[in-house]
C-alpha positions in Angstrom: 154.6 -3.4 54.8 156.3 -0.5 53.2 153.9 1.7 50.7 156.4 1.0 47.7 155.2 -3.0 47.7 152.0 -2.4 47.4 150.7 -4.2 44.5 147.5 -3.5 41.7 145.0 -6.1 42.1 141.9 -6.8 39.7 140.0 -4.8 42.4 140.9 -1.8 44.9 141.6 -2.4 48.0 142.5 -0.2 51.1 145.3 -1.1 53.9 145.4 0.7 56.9 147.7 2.0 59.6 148.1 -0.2 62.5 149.4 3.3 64.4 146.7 5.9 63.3 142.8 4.7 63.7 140.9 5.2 59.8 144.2 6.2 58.0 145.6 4.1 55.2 146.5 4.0 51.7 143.4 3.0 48.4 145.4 0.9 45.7 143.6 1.3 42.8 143.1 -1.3 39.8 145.7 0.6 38.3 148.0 0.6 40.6 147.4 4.6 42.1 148.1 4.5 45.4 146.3 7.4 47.8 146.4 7.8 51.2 142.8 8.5 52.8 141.6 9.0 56.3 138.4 7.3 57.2 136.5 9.2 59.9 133.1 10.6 60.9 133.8 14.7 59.7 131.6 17.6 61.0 128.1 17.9 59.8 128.3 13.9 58.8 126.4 11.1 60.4 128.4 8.7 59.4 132.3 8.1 58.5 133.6 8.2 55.2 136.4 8.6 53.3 138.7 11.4 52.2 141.7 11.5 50.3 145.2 13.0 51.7 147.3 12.8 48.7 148.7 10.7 46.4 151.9 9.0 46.9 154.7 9.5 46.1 154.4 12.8 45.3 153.0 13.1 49.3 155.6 10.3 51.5 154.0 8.5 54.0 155.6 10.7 56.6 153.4 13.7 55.5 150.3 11.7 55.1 150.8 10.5 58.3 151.2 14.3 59.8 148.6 15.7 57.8 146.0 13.0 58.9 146.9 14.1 62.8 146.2 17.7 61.7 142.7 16.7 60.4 142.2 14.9 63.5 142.9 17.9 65.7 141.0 20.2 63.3 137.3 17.6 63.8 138.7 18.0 67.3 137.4 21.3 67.3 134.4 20.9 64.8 136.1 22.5 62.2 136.1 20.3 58.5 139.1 20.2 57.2 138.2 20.8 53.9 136.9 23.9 55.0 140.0 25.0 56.5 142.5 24.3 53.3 139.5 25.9 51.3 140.3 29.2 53.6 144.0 28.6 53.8 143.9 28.5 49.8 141.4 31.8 49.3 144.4 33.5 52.3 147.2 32.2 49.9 145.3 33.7 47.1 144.8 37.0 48.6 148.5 37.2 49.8 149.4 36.6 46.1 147.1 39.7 45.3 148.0 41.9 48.2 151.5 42.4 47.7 153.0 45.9 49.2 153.0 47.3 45.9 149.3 46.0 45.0 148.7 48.2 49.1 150.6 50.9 47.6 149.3 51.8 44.5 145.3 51.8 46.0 147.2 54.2 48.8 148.4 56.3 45.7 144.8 56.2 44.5 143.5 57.3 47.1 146.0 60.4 47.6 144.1 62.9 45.4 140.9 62.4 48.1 143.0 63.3 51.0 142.6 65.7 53.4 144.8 68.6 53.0 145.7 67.1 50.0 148.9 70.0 48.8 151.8 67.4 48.4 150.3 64.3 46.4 152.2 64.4 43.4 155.5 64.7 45.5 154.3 62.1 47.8 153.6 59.7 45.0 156.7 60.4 43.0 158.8 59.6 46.2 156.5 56.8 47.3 157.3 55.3 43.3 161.2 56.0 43.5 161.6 54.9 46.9 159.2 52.3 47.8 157.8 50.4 44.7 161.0 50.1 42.5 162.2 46.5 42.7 165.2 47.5 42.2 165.3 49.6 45.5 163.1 47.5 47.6 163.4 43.7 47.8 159.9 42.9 49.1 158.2 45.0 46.9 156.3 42.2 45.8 156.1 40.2 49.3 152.1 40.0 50.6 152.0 42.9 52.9 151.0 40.9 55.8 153.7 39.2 55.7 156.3 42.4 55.9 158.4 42.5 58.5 159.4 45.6 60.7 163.1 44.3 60.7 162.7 44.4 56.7 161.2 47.9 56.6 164.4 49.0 58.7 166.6 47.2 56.4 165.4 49.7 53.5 165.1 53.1 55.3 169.1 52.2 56.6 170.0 51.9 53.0 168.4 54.8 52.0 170.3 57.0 54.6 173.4 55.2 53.6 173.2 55.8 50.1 173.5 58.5 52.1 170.2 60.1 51.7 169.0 60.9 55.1 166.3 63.0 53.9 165.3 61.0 51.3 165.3 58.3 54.5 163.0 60.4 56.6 160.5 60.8 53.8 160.5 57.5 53.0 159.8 56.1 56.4 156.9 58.4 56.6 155.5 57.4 53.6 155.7 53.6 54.4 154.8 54.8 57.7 151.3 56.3 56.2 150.8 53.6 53.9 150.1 50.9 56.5 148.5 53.1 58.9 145.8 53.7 56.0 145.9 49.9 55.2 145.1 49.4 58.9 141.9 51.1 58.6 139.1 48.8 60.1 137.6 48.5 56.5 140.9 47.9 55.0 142.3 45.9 57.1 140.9 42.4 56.8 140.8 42.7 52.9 144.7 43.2 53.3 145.0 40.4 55.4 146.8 42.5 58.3 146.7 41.8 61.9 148.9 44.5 62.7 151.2 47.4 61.6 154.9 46.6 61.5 156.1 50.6 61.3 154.1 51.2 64.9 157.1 51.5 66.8 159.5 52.8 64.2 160.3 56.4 64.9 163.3 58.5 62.8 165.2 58.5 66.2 165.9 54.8 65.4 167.7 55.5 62.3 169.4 58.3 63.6 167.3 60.7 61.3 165.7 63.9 62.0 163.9 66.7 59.5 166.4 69.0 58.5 166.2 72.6 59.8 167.3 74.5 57.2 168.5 78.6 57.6 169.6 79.3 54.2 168.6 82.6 53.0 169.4 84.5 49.7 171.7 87.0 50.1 170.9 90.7 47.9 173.5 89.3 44.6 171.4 85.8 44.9 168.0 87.8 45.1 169.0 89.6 41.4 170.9 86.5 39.7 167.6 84.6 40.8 165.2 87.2 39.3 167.5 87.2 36.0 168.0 84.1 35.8 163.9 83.4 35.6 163.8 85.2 32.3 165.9 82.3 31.0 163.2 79.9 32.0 160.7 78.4 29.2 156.7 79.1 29.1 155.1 79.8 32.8 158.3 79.0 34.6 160.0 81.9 35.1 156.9 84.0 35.9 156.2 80.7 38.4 159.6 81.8 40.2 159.0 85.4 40.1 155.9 84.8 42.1 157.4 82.6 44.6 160.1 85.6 45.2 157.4 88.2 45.4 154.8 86.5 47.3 156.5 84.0 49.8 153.7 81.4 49.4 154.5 77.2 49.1 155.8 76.1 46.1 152.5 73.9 45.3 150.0 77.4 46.4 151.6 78.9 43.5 151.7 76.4 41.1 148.2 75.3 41.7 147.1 79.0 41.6 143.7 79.3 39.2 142.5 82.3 37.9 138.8 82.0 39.3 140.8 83.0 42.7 142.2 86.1 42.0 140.4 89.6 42.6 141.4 92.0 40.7 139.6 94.5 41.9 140.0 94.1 45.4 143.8 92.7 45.0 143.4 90.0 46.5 144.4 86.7 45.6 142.1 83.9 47.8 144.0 80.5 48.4 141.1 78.0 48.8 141.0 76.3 52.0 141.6 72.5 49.8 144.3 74.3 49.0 146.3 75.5 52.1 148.2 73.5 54.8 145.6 75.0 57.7 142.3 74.0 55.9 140.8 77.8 55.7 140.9 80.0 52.6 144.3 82.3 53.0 144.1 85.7 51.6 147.2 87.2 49.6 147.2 90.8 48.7 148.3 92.1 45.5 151.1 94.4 45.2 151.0 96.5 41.5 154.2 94.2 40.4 152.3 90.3 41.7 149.3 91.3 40.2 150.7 92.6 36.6 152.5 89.6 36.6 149.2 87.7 36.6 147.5 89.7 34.5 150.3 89.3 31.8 149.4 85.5 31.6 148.3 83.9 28.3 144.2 83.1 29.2 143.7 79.6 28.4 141.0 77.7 26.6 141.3 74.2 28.3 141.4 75.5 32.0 142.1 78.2 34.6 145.5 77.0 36.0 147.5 80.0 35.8 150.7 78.4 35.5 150.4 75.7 33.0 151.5 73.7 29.7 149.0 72.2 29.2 146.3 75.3 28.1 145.3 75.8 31.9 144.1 72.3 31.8 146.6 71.1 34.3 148.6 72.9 36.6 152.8 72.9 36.3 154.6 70.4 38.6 157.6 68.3 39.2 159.9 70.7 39.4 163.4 69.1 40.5 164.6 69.7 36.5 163.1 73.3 36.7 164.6 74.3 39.7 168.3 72.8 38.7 167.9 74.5 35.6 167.5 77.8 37.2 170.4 77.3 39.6 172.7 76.8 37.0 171.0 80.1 35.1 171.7 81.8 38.4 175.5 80.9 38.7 175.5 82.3 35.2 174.0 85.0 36.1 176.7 85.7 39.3 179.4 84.5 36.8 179.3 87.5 34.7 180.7 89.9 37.5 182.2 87.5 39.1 183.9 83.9 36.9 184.7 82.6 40.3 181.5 83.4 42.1 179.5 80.3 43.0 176.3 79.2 44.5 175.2 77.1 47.7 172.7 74.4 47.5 169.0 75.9 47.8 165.6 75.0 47.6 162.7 76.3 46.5 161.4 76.5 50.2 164.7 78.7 50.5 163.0 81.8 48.2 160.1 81.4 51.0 162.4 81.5 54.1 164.3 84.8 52.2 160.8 86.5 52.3 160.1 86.0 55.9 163.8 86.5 57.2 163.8 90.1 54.5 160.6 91.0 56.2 161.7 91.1 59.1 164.7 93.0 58.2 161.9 95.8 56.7 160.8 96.3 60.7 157.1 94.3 59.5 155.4 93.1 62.6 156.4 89.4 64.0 152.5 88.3 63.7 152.3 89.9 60.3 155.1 88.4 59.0 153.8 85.1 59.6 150.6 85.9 58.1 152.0 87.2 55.3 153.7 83.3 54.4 150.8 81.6 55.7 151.5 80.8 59.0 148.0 81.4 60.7 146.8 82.4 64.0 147.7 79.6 66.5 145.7 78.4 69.7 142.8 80.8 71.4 143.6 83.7 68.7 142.9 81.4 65.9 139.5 81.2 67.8 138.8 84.8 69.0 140.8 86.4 66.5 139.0 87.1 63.6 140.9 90.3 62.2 142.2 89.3 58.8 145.0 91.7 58.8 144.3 92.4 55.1 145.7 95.8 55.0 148.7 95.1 57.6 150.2 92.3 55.0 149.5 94.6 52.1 151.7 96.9 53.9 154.2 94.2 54.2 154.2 93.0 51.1 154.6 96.4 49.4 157.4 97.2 51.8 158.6 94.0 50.3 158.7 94.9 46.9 160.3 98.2 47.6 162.6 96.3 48.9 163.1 94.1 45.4 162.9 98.0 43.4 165.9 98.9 45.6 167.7 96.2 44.3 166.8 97.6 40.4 165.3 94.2 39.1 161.4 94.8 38.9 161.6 96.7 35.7 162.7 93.8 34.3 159.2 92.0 35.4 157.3 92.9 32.2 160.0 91.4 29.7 156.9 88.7 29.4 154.1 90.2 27.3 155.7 93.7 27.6 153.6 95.1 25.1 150.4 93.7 26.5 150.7 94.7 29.9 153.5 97.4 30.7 154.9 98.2 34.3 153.7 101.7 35.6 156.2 104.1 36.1 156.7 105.1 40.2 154.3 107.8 41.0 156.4 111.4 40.4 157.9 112.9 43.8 155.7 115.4 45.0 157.9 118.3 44.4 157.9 117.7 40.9 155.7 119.4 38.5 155.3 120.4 34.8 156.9 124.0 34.4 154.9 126.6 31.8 156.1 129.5 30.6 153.8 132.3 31.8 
């Protein structure tokens, strides 16, 4: 007898199914009609009934199929109740764990990492690239459900944009994110099992990390310098540091005046601060440290370079630096109107330093110390020799070097009148003449 016949009585009554022991359908005095397996369940003494669904929202098909899955679950000891009640908190937690719920606790948690210098660029590129829906289609999908063949789908479409090195970042970012989610206290919270990006390398995209060699040449150097004075608040003074000091962009910009001696000239990165974990220790030319000196002591912080009163450092610079390209074609327009400029970065103004010190006959091992690059290996160990004196040297062979090219005068044009340059010392030779 199909389901559909069966009629309401004046009492329930159950019919069951000749092929499947204690399964059948309950028509009630109202004419519901629920299918229900009658069995002994786990942790009973006795068999009793439970309810499947309702038809005909469920078809007898499904009942059918869902009442063999119970029996296979009780099989194994395992109530079925108990097991939709897990499959329904899983479902829940999927709902809650999407990769953008996984990616903004990651973001969270960026400010707490070790060697933490690149967290606002990491989250803006983790933001643009990873959590617009626009960009990436399973943005919202739970994160254990992520595929690798989807996360390869997204990094080829970012180098096709083409963007390869906006691809490579990416995939390290999503590379990082589920690495961290994978943490053993993470992990089952997320619901993963395992991490789709493990085998992913950039080889597979065809991507690599750009070696760059570009260089400022000696007209670049003084449009750059000039072009800084066009810059608004802390910004150009921000550039001019870069230029004199070689240090990362983020060292600089994060720069608080509680770490500079004035005394001693030196200006003490703090190891939570610098890419090797140790404090790093930047001498002070007479130009670098004027330059400091000449900025406005704020009331709300120490950050040297800052809008915000020294409350927070400067950042996001992708407007700043375009702005001072297009002040520095401007710049190499004025000699020249058909004089134009290669695409740089700010890591450029560091590689200039390095390559110009070289150029100045400063020592290999120096040189490197002077950017940051520390001792290496068994002289990181034994080496203890700070070289404090040898990368003053260097750095005031350095900005010799900038004199030569007759645009440090121009360094005091902020706060002039508060902190003027000092003149060169007078040549030996030259003395004032009395009569008599």
């Amino acid at each position: 007898m199909g389901v559909e016949a069966l009629k309401k009585s004046g009492a329930r009554y159950d019919v069951m199914d000749a092929h499947t022991p204690g399964f059948g359908v309950r028509v009630g005095t109202s004419g519901k009609k629920t299918f229900i397996l009658y069995t002994r369940y786990p942790g009973s003494s006795a068999p009793t009934r439970r309810e499947l669904g309702e038809y005909p929202v469920m078809s007898l098909a499904e009942a059918r199929d869902k009442a063999h899955e119970w029996y296979k679950l009780i099989k194994k000891g395992i109530d079925p109740r108990d097991a939709e009640e897990r499959e329904r908190a899983e479902q829940a937690r999927k709902r809650v764990n999407t990769f953008e719920a996984v990616g903004e606790d990651y973001i969270a948690y960026l400010p707490s990492r070790d060697r933490n210098r690149h967290s606002e660029q990491d989250e803006r590129e983790i933001r643009r690239e990873l959590l617009d829906p626009s960009r990436n289609r399973w943005v919202k999908k739970p994160v254990s459900e992520i595929t690798d063949t989807e996360i390869g789908e997204l990094i080829a479409a970012i180098r096709d944009r083409p963007a390869p090195g906006q691809a490579y970042n990416a995939l390290g970012h999503v590379k990082s994110i589920f690495s961290w989610a994978m943490w053993p206290e993470r992990r089952a919270g997320y619901g993963l099992k395992e991490n789709p990006t493990r085998d992913m390398a950039p080889k597979h995209f065809g991507l690599a990390k750009t070696v760059r060699t570009r260089v400022f040449t000696d007209d670049e150097i003084v449009a750059y310098w000039s072009a800084t004075y066009r810059m608004k608040g802390p910004l150009g003074p921000y550039f001019r540091a870069l230029m004199l000091t070689g240090q990362r962009k983020d060292e600089v910009s994060g720069a608080r005046r509680r770490e500079f001696d004035f005394g001693g000239a030196i200006w003490t990165v703090p190891e939570e601060r610098f890419k090797s974990g140790v404090d790093h220790l930047v001498p002070m030319t007479q130009v670098f440290a004027k330059l400091i000196e000449a900025m406005p002591k704020h009331n709300k912080g120490d950050f040297v370079f800052s809008f915000s009163a020294g409350e927070k450092a400067i950042n996001g610079f992708s407007r700043a630096k375009q702005a001072l390209h297009d002040a520095m074609i401007a710049e190499l327009q004025r000699t020249d109107d058909r004089a134009e400029l290669p695409a740089w970065t700010l890591h450029d103004v560091r590689r200039t330093v390095r390559t110009r010190l070289s150029g100045l006959r400063v020592n290999a091992d120096v040189a490197e110390m002077v950017i940051g690059h520390g001792k290496k290996g068994l002289e990181r160990v034994y080496n203890q020799h700070t070289y404090a004196d040898e990368m003053r040297d260097a750095l005031m062979k350095w900005e010799a070097a900038l004199r030569r090219l007759r645009i440090l005068p121009k360094l005091d044009r902020f706060r002039a009148k508060r902190m003027p340059l000092e003149q060169d010392e007078p040549a030996s030779n030259v003395v004032v003449l009395r009569a008599s």
